[in-house]
C-alpha positions as CSV (number, residue, x, y, z in Angstrom):
1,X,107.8,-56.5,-9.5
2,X,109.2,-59.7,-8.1
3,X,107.1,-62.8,-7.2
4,X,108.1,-65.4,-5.1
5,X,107.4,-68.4,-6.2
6,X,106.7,-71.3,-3.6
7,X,107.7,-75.9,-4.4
8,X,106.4,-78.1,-2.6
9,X,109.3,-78.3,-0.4
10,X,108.0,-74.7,1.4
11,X,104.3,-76.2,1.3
12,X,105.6,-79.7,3.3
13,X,107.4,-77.0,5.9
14,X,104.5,-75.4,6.7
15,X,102.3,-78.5,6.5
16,X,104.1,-79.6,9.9
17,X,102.7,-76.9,11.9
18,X,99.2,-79.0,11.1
19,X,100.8,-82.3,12.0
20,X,102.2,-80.9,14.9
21,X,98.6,-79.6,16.1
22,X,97.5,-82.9,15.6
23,X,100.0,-84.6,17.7
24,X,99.2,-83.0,20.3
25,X,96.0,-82.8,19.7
26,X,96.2,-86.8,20.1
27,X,98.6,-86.5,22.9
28,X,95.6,-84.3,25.0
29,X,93.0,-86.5,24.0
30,X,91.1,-83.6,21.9
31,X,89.4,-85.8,19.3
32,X,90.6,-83.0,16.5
33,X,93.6,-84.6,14.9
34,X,91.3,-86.8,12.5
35,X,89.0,-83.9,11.9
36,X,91.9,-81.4,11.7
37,X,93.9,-83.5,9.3
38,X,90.9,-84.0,6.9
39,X,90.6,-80.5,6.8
40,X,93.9,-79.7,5.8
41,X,93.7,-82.9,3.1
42,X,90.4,-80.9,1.4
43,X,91.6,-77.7,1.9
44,X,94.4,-78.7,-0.3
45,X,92.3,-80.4,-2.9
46,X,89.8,-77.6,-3.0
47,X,92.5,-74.4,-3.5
48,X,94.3,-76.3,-6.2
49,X,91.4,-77.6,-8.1
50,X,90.6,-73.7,-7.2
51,X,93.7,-72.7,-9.2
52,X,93.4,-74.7,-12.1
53,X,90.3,-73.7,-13.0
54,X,91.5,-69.8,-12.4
55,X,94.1,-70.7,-14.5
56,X,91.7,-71.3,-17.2
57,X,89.3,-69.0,-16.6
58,X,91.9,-66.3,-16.9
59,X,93.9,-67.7,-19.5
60,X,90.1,-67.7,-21.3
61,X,89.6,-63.8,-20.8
62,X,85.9,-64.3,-21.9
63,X,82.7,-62.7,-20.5
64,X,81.0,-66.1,-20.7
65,X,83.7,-68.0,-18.2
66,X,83.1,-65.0,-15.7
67,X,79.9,-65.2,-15.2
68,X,79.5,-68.8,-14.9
69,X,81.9,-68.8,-12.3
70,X,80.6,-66.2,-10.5
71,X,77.1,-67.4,-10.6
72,X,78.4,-70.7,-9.6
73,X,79.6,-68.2,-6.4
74,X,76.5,-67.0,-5.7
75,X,74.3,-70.5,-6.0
76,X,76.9,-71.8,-3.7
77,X,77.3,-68.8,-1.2
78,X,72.8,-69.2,-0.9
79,X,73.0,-72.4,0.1
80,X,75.4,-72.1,3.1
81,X,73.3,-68.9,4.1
82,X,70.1,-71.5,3.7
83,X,71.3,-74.2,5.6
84,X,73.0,-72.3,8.5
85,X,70.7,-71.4,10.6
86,X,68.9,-74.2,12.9
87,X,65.7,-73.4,12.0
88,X,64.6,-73.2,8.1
89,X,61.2,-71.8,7.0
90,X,59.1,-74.9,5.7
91,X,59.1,-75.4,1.4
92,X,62.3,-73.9,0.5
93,X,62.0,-70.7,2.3
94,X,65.6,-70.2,3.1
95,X,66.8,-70.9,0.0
96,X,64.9,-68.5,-1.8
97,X,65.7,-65.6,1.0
98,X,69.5,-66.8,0.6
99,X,69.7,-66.6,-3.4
100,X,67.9,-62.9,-3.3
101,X,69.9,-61.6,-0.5
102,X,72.8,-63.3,-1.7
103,X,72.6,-61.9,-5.5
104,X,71.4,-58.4,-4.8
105,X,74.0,-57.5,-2.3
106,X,77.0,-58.9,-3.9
107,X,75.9,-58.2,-7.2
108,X,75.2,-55.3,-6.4
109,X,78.2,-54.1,-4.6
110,X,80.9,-55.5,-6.7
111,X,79.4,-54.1,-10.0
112,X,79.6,-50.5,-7.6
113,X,83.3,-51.4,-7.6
114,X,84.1,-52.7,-11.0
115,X,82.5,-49.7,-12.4
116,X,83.8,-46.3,-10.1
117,X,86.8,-47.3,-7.7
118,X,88.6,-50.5,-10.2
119,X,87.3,-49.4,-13.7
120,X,89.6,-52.9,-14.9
121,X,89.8,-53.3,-18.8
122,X,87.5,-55.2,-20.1
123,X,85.1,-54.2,-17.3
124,X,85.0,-58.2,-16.9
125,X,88.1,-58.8,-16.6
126,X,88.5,-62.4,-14.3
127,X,91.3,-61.2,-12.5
128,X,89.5,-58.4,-11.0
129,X,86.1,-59.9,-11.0
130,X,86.3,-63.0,-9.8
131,X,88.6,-62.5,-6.4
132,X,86.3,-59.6,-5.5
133,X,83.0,-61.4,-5.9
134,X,84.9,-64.0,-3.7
135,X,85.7,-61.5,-0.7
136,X,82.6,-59.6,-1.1
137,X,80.7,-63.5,-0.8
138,X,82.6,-64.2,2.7
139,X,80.9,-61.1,4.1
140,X,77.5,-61.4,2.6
141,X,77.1,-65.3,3.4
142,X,78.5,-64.3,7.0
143,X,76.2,-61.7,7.8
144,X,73.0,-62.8,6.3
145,X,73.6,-66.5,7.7
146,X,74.0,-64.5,11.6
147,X,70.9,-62.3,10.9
148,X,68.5,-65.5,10.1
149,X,69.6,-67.4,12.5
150,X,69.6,-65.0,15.5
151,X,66.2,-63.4,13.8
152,X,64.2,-67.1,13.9
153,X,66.1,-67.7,17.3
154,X,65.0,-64.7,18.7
155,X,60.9,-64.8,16.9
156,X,61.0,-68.8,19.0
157,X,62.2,-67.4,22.5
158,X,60.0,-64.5,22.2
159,X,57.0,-66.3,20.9
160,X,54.7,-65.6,23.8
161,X,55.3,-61.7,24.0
162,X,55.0,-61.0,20.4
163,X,51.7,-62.8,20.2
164,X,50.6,-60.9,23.1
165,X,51.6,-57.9,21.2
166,X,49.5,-59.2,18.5
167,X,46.5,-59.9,20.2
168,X,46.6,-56.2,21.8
169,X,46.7,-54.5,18.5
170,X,50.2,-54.2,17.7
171,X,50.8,-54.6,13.9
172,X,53.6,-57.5,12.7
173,X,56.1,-55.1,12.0
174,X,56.1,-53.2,15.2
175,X,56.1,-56.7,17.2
176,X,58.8,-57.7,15.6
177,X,60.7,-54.7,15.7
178,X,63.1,-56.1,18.7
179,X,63.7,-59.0,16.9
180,X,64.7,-57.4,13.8
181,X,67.2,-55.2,15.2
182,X,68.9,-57.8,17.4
183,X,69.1,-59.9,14.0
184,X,70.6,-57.3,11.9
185,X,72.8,-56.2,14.5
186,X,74.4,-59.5,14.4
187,X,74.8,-59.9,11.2
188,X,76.5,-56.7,11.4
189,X,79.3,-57.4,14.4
190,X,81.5,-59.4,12.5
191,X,82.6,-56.6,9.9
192,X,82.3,-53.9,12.3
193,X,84.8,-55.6,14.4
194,X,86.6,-56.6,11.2
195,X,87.1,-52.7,10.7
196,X,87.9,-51.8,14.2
197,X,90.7,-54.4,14.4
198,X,92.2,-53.5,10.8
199,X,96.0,-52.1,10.9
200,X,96.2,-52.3,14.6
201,X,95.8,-56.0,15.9
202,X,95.6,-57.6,12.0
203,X,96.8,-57.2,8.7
204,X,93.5,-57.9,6.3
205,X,93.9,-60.8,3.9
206,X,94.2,-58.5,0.7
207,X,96.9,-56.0,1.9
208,X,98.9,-58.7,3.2
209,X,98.7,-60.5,-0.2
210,X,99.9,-56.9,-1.9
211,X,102.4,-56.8,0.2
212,X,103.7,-60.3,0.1
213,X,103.6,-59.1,-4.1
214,X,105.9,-56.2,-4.2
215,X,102.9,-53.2,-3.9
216,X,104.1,-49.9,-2.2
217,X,102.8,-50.3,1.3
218,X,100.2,-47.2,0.7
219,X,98.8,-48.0,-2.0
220,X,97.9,-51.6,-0.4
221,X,96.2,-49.9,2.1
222,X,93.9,-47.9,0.1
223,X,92.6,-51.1,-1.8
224,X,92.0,-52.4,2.1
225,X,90.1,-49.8,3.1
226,X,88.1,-49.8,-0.4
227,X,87.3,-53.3,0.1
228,X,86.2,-52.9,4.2
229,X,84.0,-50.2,3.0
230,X,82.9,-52.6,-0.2
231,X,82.1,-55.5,2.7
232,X,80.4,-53.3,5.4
233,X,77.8,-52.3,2.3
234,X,77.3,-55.0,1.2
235,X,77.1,-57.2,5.0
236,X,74.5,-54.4,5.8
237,X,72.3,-55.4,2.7
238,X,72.9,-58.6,3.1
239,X,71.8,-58.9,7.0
240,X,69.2,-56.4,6.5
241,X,68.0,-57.8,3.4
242,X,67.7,-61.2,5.4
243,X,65.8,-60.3,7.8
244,X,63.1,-58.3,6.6
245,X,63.0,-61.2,4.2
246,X,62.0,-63.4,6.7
247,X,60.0,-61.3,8.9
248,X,57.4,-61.2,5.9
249,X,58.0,-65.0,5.3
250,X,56.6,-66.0,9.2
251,X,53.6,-63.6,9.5
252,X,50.7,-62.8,6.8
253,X,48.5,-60.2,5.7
254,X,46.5,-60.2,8.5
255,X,49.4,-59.9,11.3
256,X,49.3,-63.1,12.6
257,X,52.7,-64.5,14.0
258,X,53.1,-68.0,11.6
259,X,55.5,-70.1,13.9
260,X,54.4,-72.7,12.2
261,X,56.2,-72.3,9.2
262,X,59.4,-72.7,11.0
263,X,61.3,-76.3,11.1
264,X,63.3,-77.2,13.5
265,X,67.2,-78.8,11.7
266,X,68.8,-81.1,13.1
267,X,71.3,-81.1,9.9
268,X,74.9,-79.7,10.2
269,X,75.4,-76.8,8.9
């Protein structure tokens, strides 16, 4: 099987489409060619310092150098689910909902794959373990992050109604109920619609990356639909995970709605 191999000759070519988005960005007055240009400049740094360190870590083969680097993953996949949404639970509560939801589901799902569908040898083989954790991250992070922050944003508009709901007998769980679904729904549109538009209006990432490596078209195809199926499980956790998570986190044993524990974040996410 033939690989291509790319200098930094095809890298400059394709580098001109971004310089040419940012000229006319400039030209339109869009205030995205600085922003768009940095971008570019760290995705650069970020993929090859990326590489090298793959580069090690499979040169390495060792159990130890996977793990770090996956947990290294993980502790940086449950921070961006933390910090996402606009409002955080007061002492840390995000963080500790991101890191559970974040280790379970992943963890959880890619070990499902390593051992029944991939079966690589050693079971921890980098090559295998590492990229997957990486997809399976993408759609964890994604779908957690959308489930808190649509389930707090949904808890602060509804405020008054679920109290009332409350105050009439209702327990936490079936006042929240609305909320909860709307949140998990969320966090579940972007791989649904990830599935739905899969061989008709896109290629996915890892079938085009087979295909650009030589695999019989087929055969690419079946690792995509293992991993959309891999990424819906583990999305589903993740959102569902989230936002039962924080249900629990904003009322107490006596079914009182805790607003109070929610902060308000200005911070970028």
């Amino acid at each position: 099987m033939s690989v291509v191999h790319l200098d930094i000759v095809d890298v400059a070519l394709a580098a001109l489409l971004v310089l040419v988005n940012a000229g006319a960005s400039l030209v339109l007055r869009l205030r995205l060619h600085w922003p768009m240009l940095w971008a570019a400049l760290r995705m650069m740094v970020q993929l090859l310092l990326v590489g090298l360190v793959l580069r090690l870590v499979f040169g390495a083969a060792s159990a130890a150098a996977t793990l770090a680097i996956v947990v290294l993953m993980i502790l940086a996949a449950a921070r961006e689910v933390a910090v996402r949404p606009r409002q955080r639970l007061q002492g840390g509560g995000n963080y500790r909902i991101g890191a559970m939801v974040v280790t379970l589901s992943s963890v959880a799902t890619v070990v499902l794959a390593l051992a029944t569908a991939i079966r690589p040898e050693p079971w921890y083989d980098p090559r295998y373990a590492i990229p997957l954790m990486g997809i399976v991250l993408g759609s964890v992070l994604n779908s957690a992050s959308l489930g808190l922050d649509s389930f707090f944003g949904e808890v602060a508009a509804r405020r008054a109604a679920i109290e009332a709901q409350l105050a009439l007998g209702a327990t936490s769980r079936e006042a929240l109920a609305e909320p909860i679904r709307s949140a998990i729904r969320r966090g579940m549109i972007p791989i649904v619609n990830q599935m739905s538009a899969a061989g008709i209006i896109t290629l996915p990432g890892i079938m085009t990356g087979q295909l650009l490596a030589g695999m019989d078209p087929v055969e690419s195809a079946k690792y995509q639909i293992l991993l959309l199926f891999l990424l819906t499980g583990a999305g589903g956790l993740a959102a569902a995970g989230a936002v039962y998570l924080a249900a629990r986190s904003i009322t107490d044993e006596r079914h009182r709605l805790r607003i109070d524990r929610l902060a308000h974040s200005s911070e970028s996410a």
